[in-house]
PDB file with one MODEL, atoms N, CA, C and O in Angstrom:
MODEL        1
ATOM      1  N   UNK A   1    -107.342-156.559   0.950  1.00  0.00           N
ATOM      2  CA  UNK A   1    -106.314-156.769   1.943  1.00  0.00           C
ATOM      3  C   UNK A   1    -105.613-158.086   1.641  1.00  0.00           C
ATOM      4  O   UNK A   1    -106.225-159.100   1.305  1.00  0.00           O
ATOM      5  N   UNK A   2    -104.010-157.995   1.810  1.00  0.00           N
ATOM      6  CA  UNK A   2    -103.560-159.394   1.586  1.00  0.00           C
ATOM      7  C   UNK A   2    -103.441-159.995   2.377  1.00  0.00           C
ATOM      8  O   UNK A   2    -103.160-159.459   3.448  1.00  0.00           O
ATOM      9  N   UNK A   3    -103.602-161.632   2.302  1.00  0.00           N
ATOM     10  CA  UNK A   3    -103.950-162.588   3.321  1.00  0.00           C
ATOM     11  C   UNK A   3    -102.521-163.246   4.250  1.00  0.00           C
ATOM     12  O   UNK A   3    -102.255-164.445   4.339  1.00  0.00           O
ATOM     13  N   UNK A   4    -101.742-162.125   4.872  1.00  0.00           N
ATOM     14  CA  UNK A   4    -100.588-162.543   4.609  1.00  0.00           C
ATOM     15  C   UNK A   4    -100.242-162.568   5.806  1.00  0.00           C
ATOM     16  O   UNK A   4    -100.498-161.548   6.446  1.00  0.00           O
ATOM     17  N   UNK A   5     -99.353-164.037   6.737  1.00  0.00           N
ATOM     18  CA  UNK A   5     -99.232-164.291   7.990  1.00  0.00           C
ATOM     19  C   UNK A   5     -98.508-163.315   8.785  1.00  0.00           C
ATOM     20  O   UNK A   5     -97.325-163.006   8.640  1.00  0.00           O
ATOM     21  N   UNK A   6     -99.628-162.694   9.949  1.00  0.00           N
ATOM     22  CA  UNK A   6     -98.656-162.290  11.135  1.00  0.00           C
ATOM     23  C   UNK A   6     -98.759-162.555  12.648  1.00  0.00           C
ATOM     24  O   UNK A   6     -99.598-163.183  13.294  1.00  0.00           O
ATOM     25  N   UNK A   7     -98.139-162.181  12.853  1.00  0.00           N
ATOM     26  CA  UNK A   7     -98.130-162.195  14.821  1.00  0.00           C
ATOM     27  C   UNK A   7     -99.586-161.662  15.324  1.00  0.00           C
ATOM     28  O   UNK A   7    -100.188-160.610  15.109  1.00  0.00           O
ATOM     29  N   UNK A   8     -99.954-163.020  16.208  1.00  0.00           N
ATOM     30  CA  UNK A   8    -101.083-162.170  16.692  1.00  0.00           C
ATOM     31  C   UNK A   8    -101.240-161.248  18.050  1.00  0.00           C
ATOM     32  O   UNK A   8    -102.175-160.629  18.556  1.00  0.00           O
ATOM     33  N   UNK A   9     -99.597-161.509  18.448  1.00  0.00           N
ATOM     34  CA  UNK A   9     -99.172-160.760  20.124  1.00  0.00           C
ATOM     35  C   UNK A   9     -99.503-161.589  20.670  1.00  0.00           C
ATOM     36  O   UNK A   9     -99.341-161.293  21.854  1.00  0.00           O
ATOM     37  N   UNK A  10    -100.106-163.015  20.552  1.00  0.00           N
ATOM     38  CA  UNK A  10    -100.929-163.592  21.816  1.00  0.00           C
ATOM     39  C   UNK A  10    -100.365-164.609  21.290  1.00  0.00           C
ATOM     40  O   UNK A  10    -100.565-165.030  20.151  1.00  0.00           O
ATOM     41  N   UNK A  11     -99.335-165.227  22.427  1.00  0.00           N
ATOM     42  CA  UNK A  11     -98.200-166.513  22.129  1.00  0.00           C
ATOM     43  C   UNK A  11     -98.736-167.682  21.937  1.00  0.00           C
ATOM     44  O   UNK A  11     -98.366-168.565  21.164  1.00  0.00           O
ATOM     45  N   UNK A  12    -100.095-167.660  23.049  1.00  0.00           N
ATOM     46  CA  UNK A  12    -100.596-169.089  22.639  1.00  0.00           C
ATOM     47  C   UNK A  12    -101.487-169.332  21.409  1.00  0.00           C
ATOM     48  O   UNK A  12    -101.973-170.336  20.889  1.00  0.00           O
ATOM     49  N   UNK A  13    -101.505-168.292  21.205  1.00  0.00           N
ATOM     50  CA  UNK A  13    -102.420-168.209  19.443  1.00  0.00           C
ATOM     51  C   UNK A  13    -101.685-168.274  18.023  1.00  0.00           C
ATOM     52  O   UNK A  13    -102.074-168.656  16.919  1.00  0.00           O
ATOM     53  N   UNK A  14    -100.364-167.704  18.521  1.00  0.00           N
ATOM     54  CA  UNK A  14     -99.475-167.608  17.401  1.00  0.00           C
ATOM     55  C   UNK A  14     -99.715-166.826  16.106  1.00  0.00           C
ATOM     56  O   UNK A  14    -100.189-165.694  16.203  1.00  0.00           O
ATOM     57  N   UNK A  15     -99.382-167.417  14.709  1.00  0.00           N
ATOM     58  CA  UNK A  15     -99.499-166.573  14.014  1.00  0.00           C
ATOM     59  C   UNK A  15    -101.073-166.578  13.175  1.00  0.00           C
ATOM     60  O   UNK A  15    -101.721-167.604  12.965  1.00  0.00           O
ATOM     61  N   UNK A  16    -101.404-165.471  12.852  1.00  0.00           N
ATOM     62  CA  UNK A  16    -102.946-165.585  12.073  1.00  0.00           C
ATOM     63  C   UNK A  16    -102.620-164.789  10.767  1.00  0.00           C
ATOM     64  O   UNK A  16    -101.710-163.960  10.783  1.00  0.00           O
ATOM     65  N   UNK A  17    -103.371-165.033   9.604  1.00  0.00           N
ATOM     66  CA  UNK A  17    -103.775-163.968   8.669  1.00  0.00           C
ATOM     67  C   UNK A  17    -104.586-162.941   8.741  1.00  0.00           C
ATOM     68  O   UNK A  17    -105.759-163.042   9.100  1.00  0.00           O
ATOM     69  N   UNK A  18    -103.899-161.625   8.328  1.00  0.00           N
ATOM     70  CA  UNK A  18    -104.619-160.654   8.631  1.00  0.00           C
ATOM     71  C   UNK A  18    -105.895-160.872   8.148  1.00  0.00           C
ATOM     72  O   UNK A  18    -106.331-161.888   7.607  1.00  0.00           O
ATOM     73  N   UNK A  19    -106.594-159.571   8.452  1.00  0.00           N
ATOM     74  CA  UNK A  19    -108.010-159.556   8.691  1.00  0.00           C
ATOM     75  C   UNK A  19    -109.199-160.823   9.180  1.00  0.00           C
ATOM     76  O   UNK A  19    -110.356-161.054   8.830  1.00  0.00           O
ATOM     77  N   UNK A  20    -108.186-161.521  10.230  1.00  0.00           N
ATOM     78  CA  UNK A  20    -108.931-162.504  11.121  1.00  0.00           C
ATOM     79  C   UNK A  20    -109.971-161.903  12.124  1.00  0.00           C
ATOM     80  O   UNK A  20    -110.231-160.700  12.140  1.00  0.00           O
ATOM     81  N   UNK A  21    -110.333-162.476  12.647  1.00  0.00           N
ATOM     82  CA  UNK A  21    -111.668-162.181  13.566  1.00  0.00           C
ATOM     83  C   UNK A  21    -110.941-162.738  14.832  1.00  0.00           C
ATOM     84  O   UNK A  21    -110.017-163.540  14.698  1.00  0.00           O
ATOM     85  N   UNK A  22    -111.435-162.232  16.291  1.00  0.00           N
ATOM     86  CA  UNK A  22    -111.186-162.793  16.663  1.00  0.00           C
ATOM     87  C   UNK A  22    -111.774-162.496  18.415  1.00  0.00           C
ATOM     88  O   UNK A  22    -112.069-161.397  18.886  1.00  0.00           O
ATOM     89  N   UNK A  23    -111.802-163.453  18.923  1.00  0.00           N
ATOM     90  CA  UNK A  23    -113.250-162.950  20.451  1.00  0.00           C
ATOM     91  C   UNK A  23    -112.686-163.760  21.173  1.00  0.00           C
ATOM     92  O   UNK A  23    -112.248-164.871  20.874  1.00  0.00           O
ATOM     93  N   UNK A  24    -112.676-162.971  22.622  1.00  0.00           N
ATOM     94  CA  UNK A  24    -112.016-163.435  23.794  1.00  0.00           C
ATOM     95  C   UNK A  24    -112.822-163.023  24.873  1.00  0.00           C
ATOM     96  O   UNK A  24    -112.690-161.822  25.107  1.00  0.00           O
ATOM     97  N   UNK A  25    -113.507-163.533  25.509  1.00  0.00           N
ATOM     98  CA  UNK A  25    -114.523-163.501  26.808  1.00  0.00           C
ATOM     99  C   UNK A  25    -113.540-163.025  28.117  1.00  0.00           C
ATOM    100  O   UNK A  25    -112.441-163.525  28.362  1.00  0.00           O
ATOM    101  N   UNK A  26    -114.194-161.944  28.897  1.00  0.00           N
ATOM    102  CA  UNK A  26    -112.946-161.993  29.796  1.00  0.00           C
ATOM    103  C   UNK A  26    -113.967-161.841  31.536  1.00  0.00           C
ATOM    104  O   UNK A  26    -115.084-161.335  31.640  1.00  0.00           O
ATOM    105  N   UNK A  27    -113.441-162.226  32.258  1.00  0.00           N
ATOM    106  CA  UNK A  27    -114.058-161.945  33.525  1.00  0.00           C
ATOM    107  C   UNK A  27    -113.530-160.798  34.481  1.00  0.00           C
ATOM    108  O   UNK A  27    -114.266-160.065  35.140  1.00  0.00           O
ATOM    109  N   UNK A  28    -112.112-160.749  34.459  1.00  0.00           N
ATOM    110  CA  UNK A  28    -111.830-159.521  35.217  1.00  0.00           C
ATOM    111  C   UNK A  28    -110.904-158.435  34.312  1.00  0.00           C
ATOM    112  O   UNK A  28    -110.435-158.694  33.204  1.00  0.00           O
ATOM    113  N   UNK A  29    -110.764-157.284  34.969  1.00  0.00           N
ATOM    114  CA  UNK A  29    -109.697-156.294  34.190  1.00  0.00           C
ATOM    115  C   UNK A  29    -108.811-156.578  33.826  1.00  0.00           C
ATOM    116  O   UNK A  29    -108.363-155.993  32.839  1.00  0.00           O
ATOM    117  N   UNK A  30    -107.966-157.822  34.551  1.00  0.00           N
ATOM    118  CA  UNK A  30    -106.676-158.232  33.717  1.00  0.00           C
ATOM    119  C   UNK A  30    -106.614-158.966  32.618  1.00  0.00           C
ATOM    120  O   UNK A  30    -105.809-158.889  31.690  1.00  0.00           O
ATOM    121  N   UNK A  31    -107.658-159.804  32.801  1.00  0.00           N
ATOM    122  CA  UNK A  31    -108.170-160.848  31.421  1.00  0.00           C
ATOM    123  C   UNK A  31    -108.312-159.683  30.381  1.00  0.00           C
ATOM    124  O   UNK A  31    -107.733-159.690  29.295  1.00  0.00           O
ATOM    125  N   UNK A  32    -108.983-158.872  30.736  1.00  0.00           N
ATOM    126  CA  UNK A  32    -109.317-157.711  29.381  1.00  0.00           C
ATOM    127  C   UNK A  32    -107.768-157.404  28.747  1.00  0.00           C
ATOM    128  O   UNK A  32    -107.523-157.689  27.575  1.00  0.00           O
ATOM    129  N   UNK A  33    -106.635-156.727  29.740  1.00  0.00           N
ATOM    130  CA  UNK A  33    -105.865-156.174  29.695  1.00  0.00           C
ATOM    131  C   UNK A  33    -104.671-157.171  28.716  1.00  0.00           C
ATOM    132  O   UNK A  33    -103.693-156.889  28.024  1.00  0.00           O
ATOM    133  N   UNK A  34    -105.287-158.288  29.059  1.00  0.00           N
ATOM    134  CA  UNK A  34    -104.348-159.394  28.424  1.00  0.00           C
ATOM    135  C   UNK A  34    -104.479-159.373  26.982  1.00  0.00           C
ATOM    136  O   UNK A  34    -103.696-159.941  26.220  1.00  0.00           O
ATOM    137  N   UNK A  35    -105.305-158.826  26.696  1.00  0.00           N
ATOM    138  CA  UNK A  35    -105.803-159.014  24.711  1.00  0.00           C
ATOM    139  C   UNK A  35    -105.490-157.913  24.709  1.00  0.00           C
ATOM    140  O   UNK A  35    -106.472-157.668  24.009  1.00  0.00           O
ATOM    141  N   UNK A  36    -104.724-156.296  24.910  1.00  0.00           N
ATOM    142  CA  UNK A  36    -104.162-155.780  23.962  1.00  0.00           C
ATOM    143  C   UNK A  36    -102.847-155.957  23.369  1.00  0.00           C
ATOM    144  O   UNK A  36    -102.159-155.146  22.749  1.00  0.00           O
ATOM    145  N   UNK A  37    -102.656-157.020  23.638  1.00  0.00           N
ATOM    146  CA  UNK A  37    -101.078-157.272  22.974  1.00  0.00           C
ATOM    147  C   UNK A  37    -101.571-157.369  21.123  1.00  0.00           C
ATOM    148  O   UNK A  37    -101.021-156.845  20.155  1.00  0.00           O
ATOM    149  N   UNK A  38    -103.055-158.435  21.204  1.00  0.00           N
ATOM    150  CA  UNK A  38    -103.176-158.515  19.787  1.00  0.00           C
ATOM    151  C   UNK A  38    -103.822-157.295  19.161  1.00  0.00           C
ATOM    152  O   UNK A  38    -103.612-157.314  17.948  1.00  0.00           O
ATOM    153  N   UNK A  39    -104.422-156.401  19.482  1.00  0.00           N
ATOM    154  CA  UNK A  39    -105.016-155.536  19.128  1.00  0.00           C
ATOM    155  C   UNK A  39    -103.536-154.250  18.664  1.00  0.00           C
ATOM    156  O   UNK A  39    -103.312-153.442  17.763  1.00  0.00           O
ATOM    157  N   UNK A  40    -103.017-154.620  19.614  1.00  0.00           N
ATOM    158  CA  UNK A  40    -101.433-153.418  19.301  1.00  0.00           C
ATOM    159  C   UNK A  40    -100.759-153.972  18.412  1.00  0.00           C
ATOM    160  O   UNK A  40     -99.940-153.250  17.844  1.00  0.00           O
ATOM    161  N   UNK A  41    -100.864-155.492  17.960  1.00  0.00           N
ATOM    162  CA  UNK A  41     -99.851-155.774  16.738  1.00  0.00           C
ATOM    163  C   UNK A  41    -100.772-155.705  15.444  1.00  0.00           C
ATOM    164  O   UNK A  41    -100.138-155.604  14.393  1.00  0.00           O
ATOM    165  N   UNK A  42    -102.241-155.746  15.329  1.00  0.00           N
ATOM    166  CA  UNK A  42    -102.656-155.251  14.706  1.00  0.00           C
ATOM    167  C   UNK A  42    -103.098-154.399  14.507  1.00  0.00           C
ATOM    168  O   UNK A  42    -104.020-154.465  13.694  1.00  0.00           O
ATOM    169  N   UNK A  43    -102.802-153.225  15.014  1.00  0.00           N
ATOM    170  CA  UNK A  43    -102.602-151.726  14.755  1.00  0.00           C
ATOM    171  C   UNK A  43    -101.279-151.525  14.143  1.00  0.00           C
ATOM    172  O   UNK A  43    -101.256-150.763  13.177  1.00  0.00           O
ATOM    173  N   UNK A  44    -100.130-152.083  14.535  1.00  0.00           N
ATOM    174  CA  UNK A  44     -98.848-151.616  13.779  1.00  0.00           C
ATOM    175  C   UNK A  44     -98.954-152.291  12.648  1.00  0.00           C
ATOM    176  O   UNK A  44     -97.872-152.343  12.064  1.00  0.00           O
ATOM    177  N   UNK A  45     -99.851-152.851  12.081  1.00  0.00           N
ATOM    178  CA  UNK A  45    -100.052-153.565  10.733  1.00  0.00           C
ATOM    179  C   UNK A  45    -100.662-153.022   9.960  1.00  0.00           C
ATOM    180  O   UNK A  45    -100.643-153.381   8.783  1.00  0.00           O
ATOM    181  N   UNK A  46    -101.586-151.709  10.510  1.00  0.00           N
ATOM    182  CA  UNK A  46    -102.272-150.959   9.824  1.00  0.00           C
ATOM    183  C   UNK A  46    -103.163-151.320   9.476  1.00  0.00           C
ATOM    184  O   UNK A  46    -103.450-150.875   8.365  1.00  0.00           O
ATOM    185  N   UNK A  47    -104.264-152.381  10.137  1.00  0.00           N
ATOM    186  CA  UNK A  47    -105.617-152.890  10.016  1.00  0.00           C
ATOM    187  C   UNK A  47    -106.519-152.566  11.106  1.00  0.00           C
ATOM    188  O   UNK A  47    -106.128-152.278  12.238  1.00  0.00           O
ATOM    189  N   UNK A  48    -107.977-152.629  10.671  1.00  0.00           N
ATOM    190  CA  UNK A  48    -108.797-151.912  11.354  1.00  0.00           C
ATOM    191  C   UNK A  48    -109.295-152.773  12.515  1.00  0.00           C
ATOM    192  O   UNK A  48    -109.656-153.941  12.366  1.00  0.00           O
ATOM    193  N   UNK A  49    -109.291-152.115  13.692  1.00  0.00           N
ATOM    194  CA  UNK A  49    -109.581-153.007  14.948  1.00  0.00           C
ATOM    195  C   UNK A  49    -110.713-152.162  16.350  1.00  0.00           C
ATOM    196  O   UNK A  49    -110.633-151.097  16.960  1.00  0.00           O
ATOM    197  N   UNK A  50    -111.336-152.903  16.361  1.00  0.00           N
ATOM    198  CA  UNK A  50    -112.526-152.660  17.734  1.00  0.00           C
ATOM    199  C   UNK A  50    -112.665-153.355  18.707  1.00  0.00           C
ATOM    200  O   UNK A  50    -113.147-154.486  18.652  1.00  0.00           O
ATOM    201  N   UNK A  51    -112.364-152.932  19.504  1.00  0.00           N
ATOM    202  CA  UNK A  51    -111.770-153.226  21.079  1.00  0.00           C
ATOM    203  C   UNK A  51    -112.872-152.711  21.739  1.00  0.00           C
ATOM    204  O   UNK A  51    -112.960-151.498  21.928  1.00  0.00           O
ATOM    205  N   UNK A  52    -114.132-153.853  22.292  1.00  0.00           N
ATOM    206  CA  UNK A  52    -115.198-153.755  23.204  1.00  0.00           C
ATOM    207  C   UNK A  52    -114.589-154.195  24.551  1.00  0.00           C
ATOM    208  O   UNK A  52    -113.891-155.109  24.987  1.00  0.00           O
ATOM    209  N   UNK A  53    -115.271-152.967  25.033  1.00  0.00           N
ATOM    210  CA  UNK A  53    -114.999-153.372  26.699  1.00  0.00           C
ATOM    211  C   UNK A  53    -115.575-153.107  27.788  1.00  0.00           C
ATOM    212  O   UNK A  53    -116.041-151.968  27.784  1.00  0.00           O
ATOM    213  N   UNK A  54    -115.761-153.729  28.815  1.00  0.00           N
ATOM    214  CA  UNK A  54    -116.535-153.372  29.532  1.00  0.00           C
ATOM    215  C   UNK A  54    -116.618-151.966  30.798  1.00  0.00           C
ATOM    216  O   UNK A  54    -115.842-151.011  30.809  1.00  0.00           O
ATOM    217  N   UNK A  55    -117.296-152.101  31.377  1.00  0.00           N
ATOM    218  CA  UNK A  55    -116.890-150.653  32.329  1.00  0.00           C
ATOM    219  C   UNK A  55    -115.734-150.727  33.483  1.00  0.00           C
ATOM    220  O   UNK A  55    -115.279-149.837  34.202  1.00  0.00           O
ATOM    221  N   UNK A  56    -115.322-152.608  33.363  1.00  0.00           N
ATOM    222  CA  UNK A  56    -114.226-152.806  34.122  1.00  0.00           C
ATOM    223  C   UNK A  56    -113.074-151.741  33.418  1.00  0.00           C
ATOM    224  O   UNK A  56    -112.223-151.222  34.140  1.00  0.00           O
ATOM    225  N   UNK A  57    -113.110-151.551  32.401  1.00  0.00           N
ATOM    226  CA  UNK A  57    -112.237-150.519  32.025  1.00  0.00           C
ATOM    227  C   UNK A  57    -112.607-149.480  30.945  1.00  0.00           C
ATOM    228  O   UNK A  57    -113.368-149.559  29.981  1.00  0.00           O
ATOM    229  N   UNK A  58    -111.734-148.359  31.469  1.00  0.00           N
ATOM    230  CA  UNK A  58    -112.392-147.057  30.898  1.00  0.00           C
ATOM    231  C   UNK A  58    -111.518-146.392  29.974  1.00  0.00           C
ATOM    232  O   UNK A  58    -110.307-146.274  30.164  1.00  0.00           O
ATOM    233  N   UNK A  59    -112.347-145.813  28.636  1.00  0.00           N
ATOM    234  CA  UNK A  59    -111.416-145.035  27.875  1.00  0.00           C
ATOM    235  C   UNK A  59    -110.198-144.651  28.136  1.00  0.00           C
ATOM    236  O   UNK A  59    -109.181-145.015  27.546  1.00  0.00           O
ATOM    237  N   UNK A  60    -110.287-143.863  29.079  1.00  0.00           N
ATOM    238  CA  UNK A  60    -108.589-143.560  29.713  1.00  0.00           C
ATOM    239  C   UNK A  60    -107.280-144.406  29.644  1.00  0.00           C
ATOM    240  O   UNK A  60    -106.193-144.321  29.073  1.00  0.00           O
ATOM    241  N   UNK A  61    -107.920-145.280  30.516  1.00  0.00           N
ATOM    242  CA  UNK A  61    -107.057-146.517  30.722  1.00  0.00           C
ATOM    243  C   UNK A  61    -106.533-147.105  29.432  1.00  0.00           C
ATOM    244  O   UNK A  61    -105.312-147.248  29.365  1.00  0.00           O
ATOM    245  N   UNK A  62    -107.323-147.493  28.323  1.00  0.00           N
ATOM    246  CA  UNK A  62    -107.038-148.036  27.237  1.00  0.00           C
ATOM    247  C   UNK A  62    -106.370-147.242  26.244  1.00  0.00           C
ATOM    248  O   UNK A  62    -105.701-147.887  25.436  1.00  0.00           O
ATOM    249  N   UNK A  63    -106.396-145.854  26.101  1.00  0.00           N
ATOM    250  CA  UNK A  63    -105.897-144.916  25.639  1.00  0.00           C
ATOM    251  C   UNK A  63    -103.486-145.333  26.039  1.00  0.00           C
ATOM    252  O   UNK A  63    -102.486-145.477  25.336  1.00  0.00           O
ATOM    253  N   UNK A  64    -103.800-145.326  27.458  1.00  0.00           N
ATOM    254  CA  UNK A  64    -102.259-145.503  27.852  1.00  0.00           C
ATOM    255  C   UNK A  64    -102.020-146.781  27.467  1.00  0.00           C
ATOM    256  O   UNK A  64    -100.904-147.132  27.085  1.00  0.00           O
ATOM    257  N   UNK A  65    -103.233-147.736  27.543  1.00  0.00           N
ATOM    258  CA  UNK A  65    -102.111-148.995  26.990  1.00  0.00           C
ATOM    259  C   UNK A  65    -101.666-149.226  25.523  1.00  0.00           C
ATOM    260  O   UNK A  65    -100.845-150.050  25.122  1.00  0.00           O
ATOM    261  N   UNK A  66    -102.455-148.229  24.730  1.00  0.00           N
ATOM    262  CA  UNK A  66    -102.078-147.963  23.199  1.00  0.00           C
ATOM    263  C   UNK A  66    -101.236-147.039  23.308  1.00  0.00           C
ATOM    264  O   UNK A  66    -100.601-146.896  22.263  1.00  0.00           O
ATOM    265  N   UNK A  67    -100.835-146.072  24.431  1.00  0.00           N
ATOM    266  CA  UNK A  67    -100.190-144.822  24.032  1.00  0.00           C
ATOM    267  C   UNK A  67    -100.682-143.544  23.189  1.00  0.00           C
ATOM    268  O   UNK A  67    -100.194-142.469  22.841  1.00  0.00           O
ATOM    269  N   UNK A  68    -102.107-144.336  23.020  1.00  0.00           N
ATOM    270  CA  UNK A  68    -102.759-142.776  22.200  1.00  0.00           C
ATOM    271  C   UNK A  68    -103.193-141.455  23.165  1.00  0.00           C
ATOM    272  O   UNK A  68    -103.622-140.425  22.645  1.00  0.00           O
TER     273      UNK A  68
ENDMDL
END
């Protein structure tokens, strides 16, 4: 994979090189809801991504905020 700068969706993080790592602790559903911005710009990048979550939110739900 090339190491090559993009958007991480998350403004205060700015830009990262792909195949970064990256962990965000969340306490309620919206905190969760707040990290798919980076997970959706690295999907349109075509890199592989796993999105743990808790039972505050359910397959379903995460399905519409990807649109899958």
């Amino acid at each position: 994979m090339k190491n090559d700068i993009r958007d991480s969706g998350i403004g205060i993080v700015g830009n990262l090189p792909s195949g970064n790592h990256f962990c965000q602790l969340h306490q309620t559903k919206e905190d969760l809801i707040d990290t798919h911005s980076f997970f959706k710009s690295r999907l349109e990048n075509n890199e592989l991504c796993i999105w743990i979550t808790s039972q505050l939110f359910e397959v379903e739900n995460a399905k519409k905020l990807f649109y899958l």
